[in-house]
Backbone as numpy.savetxt, mean C-alpha at the origin, in Angstrom:
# Nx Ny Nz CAx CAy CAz Cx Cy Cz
-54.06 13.53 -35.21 -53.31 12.43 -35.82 -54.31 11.41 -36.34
-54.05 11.14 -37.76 -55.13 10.32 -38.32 -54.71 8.58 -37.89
-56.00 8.17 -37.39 -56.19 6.99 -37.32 -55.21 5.51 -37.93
-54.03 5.30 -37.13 -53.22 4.06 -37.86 -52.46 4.59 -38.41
-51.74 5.93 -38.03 -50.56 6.20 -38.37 -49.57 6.32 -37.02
-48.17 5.92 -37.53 -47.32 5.72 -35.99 -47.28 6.87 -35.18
-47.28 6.99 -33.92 -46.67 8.66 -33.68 -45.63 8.40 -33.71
-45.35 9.98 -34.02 -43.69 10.53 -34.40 -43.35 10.81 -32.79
-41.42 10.44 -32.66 -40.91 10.55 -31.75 -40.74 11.88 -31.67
-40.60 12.52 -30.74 -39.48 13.73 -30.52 -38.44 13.74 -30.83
-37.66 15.02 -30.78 -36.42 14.80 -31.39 -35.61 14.88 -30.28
-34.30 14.24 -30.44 -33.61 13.77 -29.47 -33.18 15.21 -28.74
-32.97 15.27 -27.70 -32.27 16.67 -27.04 -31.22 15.89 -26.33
-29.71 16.70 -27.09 -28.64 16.53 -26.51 -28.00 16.92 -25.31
-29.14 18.05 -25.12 -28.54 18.59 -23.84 -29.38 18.03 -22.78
-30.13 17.02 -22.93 -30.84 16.54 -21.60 -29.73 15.20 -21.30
-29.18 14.96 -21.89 -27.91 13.89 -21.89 -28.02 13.30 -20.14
-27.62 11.81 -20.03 -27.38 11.76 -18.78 -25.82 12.17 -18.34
-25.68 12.73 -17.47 -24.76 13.90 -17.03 -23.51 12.42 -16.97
-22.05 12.93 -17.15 -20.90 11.57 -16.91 -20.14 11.33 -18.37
-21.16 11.63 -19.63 -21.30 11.03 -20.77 -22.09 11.45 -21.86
-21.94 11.68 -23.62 -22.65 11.95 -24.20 -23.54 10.82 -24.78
-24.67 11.03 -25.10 -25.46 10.18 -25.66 -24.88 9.12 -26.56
-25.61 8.10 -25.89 -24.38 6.87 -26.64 -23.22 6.57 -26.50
-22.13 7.15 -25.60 -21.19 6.75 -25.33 -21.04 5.70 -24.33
-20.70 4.84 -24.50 -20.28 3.83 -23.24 -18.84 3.82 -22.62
-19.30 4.08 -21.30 -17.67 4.18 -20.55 -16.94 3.09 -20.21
-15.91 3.10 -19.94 -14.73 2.19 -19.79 -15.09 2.06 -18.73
-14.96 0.72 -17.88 -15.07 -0.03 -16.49 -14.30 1.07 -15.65
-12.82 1.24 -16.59 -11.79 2.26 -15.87 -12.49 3.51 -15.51
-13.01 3.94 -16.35 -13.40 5.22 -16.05 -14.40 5.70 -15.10
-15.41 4.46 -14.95 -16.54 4.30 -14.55 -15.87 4.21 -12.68
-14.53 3.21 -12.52 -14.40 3.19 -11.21 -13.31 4.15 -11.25
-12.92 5.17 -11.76 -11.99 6.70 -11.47 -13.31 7.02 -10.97
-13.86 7.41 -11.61 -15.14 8.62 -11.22 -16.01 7.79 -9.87
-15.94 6.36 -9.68 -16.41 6.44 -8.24 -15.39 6.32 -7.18
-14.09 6.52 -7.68 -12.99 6.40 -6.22 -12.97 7.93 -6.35
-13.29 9.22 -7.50 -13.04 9.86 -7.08 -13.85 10.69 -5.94
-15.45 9.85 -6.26 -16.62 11.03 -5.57 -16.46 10.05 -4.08
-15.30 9.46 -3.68 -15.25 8.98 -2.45 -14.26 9.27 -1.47
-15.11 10.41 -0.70 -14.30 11.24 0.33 -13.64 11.05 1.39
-13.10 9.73 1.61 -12.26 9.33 2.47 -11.00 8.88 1.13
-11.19 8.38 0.63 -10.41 7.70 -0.62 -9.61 9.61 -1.07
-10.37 10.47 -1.55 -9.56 11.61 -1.61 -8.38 12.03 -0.06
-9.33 12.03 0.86 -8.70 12.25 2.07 -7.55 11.60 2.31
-7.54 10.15 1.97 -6.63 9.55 2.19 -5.13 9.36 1.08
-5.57 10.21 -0.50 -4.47 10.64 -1.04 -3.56 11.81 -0.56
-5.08 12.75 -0.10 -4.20 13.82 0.48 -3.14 13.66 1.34
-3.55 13.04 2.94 -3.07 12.57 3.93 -1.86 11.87 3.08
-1.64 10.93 2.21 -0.41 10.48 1.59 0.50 10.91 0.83
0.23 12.03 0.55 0.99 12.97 -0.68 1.45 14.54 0.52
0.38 14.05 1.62 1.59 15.02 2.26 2.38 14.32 3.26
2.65 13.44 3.63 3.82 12.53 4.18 4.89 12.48 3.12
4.65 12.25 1.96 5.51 12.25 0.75 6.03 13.39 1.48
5.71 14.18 0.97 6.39 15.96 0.57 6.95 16.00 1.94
6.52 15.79 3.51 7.06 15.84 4.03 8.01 15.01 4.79
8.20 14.24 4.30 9.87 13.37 4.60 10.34 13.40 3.66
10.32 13.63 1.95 11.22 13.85 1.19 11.37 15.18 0.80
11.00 15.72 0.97 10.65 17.40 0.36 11.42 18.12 1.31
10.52 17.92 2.63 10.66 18.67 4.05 12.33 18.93 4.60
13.33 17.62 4.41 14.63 18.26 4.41 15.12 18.96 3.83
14.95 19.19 2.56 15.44 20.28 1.14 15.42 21.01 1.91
14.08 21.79 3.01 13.74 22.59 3.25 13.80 23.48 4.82
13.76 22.20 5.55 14.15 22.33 7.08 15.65 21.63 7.87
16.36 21.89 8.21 17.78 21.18 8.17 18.08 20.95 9.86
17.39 20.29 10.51 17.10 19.97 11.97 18.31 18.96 12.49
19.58 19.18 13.28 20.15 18.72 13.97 19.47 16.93 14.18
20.22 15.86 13.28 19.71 14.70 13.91 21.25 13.95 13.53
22.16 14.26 13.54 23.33 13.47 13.87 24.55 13.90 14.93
24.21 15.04 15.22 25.62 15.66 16.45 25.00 15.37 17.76
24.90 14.15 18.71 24.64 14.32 19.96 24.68 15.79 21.06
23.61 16.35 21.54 23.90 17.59 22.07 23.65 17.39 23.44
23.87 16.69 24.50 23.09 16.55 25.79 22.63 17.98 26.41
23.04 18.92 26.36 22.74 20.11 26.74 21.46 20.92 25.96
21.04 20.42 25.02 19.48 20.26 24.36 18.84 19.58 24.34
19.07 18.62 25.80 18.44 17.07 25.53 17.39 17.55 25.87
16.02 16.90 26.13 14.56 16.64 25.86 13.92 18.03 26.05
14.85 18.96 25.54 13.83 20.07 25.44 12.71 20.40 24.59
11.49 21.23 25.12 10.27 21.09 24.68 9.84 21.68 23.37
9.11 21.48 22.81 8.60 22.51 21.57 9.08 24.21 21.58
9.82 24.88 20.88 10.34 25.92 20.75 10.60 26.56 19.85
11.29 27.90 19.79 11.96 28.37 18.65 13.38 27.21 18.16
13.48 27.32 17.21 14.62 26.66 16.70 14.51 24.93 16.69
13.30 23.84 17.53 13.07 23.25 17.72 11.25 22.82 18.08
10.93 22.96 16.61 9.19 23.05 16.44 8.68 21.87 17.36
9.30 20.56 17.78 8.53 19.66 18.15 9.81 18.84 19.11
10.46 19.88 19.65 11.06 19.75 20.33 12.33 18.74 20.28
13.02 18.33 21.20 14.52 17.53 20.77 14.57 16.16 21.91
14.69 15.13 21.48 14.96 14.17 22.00 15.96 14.11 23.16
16.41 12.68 23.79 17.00 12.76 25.17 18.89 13.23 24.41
18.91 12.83 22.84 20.39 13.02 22.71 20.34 14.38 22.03
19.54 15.10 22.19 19.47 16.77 21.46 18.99 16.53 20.27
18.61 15.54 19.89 18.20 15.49 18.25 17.04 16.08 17.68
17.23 17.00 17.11 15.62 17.48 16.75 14.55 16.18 16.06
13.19 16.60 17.07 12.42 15.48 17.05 11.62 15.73 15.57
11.42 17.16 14.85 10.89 17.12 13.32 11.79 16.43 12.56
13.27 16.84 12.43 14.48 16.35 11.51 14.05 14.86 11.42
14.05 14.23 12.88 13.36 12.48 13.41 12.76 12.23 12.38
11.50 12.79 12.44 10.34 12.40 11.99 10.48 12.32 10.55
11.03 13.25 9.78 10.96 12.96 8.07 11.99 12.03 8.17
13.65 11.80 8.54 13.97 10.89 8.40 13.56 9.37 8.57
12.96 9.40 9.82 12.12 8.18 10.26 10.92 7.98 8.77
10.17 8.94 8.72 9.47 8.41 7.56 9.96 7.87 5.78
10.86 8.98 6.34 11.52 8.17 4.91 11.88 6.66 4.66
12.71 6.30 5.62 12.76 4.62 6.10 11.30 3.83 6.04
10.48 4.31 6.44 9.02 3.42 6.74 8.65 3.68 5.25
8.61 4.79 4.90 7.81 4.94 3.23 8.21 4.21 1.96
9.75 4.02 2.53 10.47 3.11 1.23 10.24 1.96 1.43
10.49 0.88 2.79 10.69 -0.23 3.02 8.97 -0.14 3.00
7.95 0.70 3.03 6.57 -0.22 2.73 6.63 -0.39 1.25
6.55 0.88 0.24 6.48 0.49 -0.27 7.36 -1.07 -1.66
8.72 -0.44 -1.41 9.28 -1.88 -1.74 8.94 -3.24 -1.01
8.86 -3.21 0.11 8.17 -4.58 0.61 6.86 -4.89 0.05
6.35 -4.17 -0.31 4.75 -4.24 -0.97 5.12 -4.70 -2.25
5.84 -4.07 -3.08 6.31 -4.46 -4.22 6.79 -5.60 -4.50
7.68 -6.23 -3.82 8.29 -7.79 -3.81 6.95 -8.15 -3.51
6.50 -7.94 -2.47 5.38 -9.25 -1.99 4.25 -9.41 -3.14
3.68 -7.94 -3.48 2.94 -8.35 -4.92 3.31 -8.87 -6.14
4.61 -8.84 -6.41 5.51 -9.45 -8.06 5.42 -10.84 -7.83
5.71 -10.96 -6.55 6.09 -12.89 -6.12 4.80 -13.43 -6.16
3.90 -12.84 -5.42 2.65 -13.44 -5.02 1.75 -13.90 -6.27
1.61 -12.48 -7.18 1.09 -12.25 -8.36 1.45 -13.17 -9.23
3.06 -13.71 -9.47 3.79 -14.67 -10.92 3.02 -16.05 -10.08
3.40 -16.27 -8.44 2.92 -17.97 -8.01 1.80 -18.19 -8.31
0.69 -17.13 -7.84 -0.50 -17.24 -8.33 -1.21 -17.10 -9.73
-0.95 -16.82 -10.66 -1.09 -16.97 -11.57 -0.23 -18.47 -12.07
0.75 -19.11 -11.94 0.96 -20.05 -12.33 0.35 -20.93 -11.75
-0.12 -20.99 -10.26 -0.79 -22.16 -9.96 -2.42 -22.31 -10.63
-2.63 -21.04 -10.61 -3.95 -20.82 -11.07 -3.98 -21.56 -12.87
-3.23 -21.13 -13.51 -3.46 -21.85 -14.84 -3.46 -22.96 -15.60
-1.70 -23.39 -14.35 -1.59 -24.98 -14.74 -2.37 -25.54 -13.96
-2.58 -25.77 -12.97 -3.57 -25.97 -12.15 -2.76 -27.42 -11.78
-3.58 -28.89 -11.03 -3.13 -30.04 -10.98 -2.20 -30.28 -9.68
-0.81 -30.84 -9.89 0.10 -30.86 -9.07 0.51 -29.77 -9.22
0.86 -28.79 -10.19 1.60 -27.13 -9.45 1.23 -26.91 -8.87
-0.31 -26.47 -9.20 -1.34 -25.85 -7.91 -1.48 -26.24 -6.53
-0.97 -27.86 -6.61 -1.78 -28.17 -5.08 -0.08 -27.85 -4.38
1.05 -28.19 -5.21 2.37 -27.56 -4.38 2.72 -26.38 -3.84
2.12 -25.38 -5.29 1.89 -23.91 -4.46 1.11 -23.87 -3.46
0.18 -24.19 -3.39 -0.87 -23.87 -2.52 -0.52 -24.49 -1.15
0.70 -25.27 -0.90 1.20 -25.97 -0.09 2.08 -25.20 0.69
3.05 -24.56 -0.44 4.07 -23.91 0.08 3.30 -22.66 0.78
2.22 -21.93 0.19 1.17 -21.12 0.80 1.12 -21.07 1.61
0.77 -22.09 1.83 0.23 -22.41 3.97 1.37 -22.51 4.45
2.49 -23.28 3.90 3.38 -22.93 5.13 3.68 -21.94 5.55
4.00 -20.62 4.63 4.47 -19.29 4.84 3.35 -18.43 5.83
2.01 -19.26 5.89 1.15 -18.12 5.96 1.48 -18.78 7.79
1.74 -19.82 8.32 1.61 -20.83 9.09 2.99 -20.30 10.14
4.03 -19.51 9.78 5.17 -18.83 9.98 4.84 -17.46 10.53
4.98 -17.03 11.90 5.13 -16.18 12.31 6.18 -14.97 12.06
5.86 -14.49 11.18 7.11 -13.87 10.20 7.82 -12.60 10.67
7.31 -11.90 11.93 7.89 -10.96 12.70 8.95 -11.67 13.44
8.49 -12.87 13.70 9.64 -13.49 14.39 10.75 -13.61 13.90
10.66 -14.14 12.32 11.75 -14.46 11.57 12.33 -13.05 10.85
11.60 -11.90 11.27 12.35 -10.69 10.97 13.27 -10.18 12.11
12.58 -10.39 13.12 13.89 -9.79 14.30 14.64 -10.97 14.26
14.78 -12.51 13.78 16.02 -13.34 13.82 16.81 -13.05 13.00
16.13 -12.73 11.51 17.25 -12.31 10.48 17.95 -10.50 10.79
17.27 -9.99 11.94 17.56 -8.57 11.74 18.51 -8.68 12.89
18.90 -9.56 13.84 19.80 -9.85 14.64 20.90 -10.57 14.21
21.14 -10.85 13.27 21.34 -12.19 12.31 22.95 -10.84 11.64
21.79 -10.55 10.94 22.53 -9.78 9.71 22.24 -8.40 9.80
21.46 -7.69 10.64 21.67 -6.87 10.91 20.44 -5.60 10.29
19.65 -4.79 10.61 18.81 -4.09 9.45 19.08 -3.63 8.88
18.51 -3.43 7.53 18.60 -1.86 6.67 17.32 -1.78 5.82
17.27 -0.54 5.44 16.15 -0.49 4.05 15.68 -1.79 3.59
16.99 -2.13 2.68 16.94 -3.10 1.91 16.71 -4.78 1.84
17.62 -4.79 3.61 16.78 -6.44 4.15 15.63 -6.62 4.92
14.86 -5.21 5.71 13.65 -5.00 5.71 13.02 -5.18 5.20
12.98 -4.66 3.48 12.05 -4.99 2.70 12.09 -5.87 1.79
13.14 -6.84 1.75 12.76 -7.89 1.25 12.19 -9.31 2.62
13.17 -8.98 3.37 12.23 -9.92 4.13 10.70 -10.12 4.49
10.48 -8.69 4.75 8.86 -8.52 4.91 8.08 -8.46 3.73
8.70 -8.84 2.53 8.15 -8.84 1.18 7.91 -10.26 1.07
9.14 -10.73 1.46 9.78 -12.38 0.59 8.35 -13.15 2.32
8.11 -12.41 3.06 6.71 -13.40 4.30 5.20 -12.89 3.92
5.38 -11.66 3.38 3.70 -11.07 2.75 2.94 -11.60 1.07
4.34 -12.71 0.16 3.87 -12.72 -1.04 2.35 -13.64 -0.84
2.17 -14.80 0.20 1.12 -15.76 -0.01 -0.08 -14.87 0.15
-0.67 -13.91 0.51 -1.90 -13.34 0.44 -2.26 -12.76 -0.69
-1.47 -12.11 -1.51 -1.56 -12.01 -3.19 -1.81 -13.09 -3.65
-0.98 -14.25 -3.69 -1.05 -15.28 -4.32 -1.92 -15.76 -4.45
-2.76 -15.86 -3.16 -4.32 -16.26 -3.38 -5.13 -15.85 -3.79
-4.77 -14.50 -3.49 -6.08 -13.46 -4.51 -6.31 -13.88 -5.46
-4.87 -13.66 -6.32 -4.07 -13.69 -7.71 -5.00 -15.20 -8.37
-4.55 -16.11 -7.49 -5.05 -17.35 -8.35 -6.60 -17.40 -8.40
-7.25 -17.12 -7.20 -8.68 -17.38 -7.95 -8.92 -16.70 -8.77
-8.57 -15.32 -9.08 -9.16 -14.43 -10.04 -8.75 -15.34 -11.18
-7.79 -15.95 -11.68 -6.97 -16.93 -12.93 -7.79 -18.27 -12.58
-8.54 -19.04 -11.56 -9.30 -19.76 -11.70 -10.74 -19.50 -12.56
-11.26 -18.11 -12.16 -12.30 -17.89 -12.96 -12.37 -16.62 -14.03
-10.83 -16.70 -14.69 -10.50 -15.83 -16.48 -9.90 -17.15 -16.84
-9.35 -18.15 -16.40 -8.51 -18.66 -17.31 -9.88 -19.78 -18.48
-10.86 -19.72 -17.71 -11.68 -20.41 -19.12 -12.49 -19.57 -20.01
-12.67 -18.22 -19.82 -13.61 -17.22 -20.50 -12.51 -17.76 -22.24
-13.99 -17.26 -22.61 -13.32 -17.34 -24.27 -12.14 -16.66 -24.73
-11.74 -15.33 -24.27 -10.36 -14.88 -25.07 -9.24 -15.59 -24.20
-9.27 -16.10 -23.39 -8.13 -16.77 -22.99 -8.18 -18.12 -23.83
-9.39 -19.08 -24.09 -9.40 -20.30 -24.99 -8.49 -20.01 -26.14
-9.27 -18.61 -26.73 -8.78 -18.01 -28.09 -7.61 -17.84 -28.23
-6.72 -17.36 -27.70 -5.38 -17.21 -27.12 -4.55 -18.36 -26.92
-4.99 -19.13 -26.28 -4.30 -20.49 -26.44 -4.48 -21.34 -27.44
-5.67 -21.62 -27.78 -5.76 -22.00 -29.13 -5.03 -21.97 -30.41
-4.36 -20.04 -30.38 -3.46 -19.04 -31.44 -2.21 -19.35 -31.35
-1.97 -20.47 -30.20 -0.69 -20.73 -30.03 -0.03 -20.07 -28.80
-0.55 -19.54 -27.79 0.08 -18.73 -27.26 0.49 -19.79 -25.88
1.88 -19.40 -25.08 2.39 -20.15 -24.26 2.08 -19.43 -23.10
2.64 -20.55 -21.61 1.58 -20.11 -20.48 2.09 -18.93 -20.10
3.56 -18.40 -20.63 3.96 -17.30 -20.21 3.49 -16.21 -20.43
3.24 -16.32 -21.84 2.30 -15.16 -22.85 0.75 -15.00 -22.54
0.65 -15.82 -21.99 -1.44 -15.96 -21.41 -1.30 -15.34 -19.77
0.45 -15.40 -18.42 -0.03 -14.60 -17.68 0.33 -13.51 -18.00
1.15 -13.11 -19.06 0.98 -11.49 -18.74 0.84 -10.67 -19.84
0.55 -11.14 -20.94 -0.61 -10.95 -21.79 -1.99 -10.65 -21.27
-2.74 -11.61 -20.69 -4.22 -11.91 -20.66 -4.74 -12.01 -18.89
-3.83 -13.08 -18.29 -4.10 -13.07 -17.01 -4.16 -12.12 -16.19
-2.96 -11.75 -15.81 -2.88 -10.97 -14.62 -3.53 -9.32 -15.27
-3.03 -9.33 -16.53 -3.97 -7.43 -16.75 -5.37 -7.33 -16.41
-5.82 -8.87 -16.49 -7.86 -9.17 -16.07 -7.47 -9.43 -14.44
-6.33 -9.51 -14.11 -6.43 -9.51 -12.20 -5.73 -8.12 -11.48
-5.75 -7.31 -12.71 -5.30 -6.16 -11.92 -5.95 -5.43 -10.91
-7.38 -5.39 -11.02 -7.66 -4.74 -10.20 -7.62 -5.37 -8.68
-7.62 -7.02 -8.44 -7.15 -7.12 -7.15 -6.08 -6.97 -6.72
-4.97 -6.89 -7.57 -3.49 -6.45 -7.37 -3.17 -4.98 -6.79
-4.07 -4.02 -7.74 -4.05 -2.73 -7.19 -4.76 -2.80 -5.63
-5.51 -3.24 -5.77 -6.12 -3.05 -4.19 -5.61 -3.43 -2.96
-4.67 -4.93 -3.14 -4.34 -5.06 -2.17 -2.56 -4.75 -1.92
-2.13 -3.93 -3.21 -0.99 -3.24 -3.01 -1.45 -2.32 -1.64
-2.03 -1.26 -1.68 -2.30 -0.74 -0.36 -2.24 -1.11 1.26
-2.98 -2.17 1.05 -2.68 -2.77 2.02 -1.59 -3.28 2.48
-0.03 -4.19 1.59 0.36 -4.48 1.77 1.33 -3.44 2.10
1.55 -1.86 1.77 1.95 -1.27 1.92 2.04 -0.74 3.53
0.31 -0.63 3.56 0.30 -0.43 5.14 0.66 -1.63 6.41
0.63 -2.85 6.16 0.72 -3.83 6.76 2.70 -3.44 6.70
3.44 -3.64 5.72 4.54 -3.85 5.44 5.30 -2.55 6.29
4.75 -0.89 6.46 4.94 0.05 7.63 4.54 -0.43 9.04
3.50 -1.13 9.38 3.46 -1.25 10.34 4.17 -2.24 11.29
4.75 -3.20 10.44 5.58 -3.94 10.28 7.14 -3.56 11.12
7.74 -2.69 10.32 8.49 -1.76 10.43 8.45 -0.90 11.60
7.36 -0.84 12.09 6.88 0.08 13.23 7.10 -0.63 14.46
6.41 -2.12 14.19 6.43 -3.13 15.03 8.15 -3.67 15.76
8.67 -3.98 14.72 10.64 -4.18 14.65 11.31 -2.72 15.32
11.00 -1.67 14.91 12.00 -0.72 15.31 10.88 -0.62 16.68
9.86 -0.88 17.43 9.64 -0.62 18.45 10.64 -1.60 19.63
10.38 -2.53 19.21 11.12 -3.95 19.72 12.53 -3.73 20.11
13.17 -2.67 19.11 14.63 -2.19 19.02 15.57 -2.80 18.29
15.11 -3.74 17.49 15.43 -4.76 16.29 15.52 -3.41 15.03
14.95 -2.52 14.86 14.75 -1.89 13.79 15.98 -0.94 13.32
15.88 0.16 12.44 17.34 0.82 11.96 17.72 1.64 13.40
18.94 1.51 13.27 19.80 2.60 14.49 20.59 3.80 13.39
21.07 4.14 14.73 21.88 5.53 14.37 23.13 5.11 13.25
22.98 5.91 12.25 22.09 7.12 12.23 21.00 7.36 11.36
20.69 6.33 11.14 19.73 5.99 10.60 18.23 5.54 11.65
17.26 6.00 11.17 16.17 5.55 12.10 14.63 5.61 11.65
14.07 4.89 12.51 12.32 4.76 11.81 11.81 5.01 12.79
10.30 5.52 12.13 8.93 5.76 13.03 9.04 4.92 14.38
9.21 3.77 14.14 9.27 2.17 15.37 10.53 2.19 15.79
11.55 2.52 15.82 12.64 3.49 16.67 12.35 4.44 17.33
11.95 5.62 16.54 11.75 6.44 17.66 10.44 6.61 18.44
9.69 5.54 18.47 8.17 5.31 19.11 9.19 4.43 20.63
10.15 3.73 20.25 10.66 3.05 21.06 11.48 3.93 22.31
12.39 4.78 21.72 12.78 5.94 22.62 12.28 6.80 23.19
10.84 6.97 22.57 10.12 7.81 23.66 9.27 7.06 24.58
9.11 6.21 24.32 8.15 5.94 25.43 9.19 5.82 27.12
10.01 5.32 27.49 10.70 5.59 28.08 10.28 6.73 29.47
10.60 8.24 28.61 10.08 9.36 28.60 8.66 10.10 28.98
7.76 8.63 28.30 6.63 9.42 28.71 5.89 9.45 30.29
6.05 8.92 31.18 5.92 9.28 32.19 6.49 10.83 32.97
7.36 11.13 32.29 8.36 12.49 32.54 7.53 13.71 31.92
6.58 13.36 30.98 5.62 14.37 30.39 6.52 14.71 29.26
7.25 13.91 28.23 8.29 14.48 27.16 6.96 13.90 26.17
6.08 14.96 25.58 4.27 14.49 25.47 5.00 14.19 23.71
6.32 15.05 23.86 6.38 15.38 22.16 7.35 14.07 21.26
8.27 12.73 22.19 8.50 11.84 21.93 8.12 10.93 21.59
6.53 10.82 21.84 5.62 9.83 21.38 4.31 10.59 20.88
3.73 11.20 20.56 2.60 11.56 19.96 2.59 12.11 18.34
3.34 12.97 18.34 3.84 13.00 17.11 4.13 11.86 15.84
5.40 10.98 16.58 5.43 10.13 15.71 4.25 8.92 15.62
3.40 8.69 17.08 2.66 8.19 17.10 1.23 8.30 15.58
1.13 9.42 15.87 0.11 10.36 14.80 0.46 10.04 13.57
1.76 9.85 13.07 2.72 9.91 11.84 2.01 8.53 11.29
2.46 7.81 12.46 1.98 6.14 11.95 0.71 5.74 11.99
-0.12 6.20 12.61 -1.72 6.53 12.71 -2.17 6.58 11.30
-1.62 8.30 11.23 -2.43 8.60 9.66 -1.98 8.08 8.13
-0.44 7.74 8.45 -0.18 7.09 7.11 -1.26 5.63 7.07
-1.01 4.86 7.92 -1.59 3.78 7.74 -3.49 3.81 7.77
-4.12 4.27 8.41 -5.35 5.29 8.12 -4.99 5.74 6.66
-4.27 6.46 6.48 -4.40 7.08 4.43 -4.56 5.73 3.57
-3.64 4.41 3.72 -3.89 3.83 3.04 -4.45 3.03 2.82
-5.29 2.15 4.52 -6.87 1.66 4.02 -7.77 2.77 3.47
-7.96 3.72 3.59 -8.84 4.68 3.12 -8.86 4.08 1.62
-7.71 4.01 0.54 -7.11 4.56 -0.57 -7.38 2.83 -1.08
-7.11 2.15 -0.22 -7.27 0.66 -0.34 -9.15 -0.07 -0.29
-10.10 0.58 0.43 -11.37 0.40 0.70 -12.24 0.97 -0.74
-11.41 2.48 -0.66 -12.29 2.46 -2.06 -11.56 2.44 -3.60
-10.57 1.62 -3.47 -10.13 0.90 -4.79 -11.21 -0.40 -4.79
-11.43 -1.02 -3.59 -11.91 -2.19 -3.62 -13.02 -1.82 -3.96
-14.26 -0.74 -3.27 -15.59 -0.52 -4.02 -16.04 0.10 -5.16
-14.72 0.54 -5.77 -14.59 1.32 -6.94 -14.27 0.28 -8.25
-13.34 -0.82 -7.93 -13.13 -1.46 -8.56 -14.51 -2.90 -8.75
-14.47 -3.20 -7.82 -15.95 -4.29 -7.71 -17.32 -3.45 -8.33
-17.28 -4.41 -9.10 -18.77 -3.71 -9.82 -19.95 -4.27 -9.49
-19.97 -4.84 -8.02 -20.85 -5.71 -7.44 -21.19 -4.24 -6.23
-20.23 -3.71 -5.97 -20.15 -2.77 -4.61 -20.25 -1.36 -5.11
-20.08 -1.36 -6.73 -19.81 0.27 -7.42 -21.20 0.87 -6.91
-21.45 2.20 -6.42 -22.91 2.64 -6.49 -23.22 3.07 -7.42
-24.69 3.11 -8.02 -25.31 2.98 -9.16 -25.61 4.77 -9.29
């Protein structure tokens, strides 16, 4: 090579590419935290573990048709068997039939209780967060009181009150879980609501309604997604907590925390299959969804993403 001339580059090789992506492509934040919740093996584990509770309390009756409304005393607490996989409670009730029904109750009332508590939490916080001033310091008032409220308490008063179901389960335990969103919710809207496309946006004319759910809350989704999980699992265990108490759904209707309540009773008698089972039930759901909840949070944080 003669003297004071540039060297020539190589030519690019496409196939040495860094692996994820072709040369020059830049990935989406989204994509970037799919591909690290997916290479995170508790976070898979813990869909699995949740997608088979699904299938088996909603699926599992289609499929298995277990005696849980004809009182049988003459099959009472018999053990694991033919005709009775996990054996039958003190009123003959098959204890599998239990168990998907019971989960079905816990799976709905978490997740709708999760749902109210994130919609409410999510709209307060974002409004306190934007207008900021006296809204803010009232929300943030009403905040503490709720958080300041022992709210199991005020679920077995209203569930003595008026009585349980699905539906006042999960709004009550929705309408006492919204203030921990709320807070999320607003700082994230303390530090988007001055970035430039939100200025830009308001500037264009846009009103505070159109800036939260336009602009705000889609830039606070990812703490929304994350701590949906949680509130999901908090909002079952919840549920677990009430029907242990005996506050929770009755016959013929019933939950995980019902029948955790009827067996224990039992367990001194060695009836091993009244409490372990459902015990396990509530174990691993709630285990599936910090799992599912831990690495949304390190998947989503691009402070915690691994490089």
């Amino acid at each position: 090579m003669a003297m004071g001339q540039p060297a020539s580059l190589p030519p690019l090789d496409v196939s040495r590419a860094p692996e994820g992506g072709e040369v020059g492509a830049i990935q989406s934040g989204w994509r970037l935290a799919l591909r690290e919740f997916s290479h995170n093996r508790l976070a898979v584990t813990g869909i699995g573990i949740l997608i088979f509770f699904v299938i088996f309390c909603f699926i599992g009756p289609l499929f298995y048709h277990g005696d849980i409304l004809n009182v049988n005393p003459i099959a009472a607490n018999e053990p694991p068997g033919a005709g009775h996989p996990i054996g039958t409670d003190a009123n003959g009730f098959d204890v599998l039939g239990q168990l998907m029904k019971g989960g079905q109750a816990a799976l709905e009332i978490g997740f709708f209780a999760a749902f109210v508590g994130i919609t409410l939490g999510a709209l307060v916080g974002a409004v306190a967060g934007l207008i900021g001033g006296i809204v803010d310091a009232t929300l943030m008032r009403v905040v503490d009181i709720f958080l300041s409220v022992p709210f199991l308490f005020v679920v077995l008063i209203l569930a003595v009150r008026y009585g349980a179901s699905v539906l006042s389960l999960s709004l009550v335990i929705g309408g006492f879980t919204w203030p921990v969103p709320a807070r999320l919710v607003r700082g994230e809207v303390l530090s988007i609501r001055e970035r430039d496309f939100v200025l830009a946006a308001r500037t264009a004319g846009s009103g505070n309604w159109r800036l939260i759910f336009r602009h705000l809350l889609p830039n606070a989704f990812g703490v929304v997604v994350v701590n949906v999980t949680f509130q999901v699992a908090d909002a079952i265990l919840a549920v677990a907590y009430v029907g242990f108490l005996g506050f929770g759904l009755h016959y013929p209707n019933t939950d995980w925390g019902d029948l955790l309540s009827n067996g224990v009773g039992y367990l001194t008698d060695g009836y091993w299959w009244l409490i372990y089972p459902v015990g396990a039930c509530i174990v691993l759901t709630v285990m599936a969804l910090n799992f599912i909840g831990d690495a949304l949070r390190d998947s989503l944080d691009v402070r915690l993403r691994r490089r």
